[in-house]
C-alpha positions in Angstrom: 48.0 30.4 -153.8 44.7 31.0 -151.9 41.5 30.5 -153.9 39.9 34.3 -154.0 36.5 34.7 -156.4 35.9 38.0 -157.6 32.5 40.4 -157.7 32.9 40.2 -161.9 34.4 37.5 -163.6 36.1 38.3 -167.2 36.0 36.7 -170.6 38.9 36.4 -172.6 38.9 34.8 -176.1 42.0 32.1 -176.4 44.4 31.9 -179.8 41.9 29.5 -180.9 39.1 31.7 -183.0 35.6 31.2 -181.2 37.1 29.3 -177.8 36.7 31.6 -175.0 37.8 30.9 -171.3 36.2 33.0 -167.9 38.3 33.6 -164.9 36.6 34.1 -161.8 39.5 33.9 -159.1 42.9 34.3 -158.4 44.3 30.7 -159.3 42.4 30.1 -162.5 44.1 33.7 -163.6 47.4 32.7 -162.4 47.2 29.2 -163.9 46.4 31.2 -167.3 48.7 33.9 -167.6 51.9 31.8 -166.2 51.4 29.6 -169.3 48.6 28.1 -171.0 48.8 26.6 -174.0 45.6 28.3 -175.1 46.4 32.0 -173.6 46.5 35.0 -176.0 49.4 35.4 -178.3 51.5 37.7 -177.4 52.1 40.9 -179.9 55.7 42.0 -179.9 57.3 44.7 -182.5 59.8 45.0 -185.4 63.2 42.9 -183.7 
């Protein structure tokens, strides 16, 4: 995957309360939706 900053990064707080992580490109966004053990949980409904 190419390397591509953006203009305005994000901040996203983790599962853990108080640990955030910033994603400024492409890769570090890919790398932390596909699967980090630290991303945001997930909600899901009644099952």
């Amino acid at each position: 995957m190419t390397k591509q900053s953006w203009n305005n990064p994000i901040t996203i707080e983790t599962r853990r309360v108080g640990k955030y992580v910033t994603i400024n490109n492409s890769q570090k966004a890919a790398e932390f939706l596909l699967g980090r053990a630290d991303a945001p949980a997930s909600e899901t409904g009644p099952g």
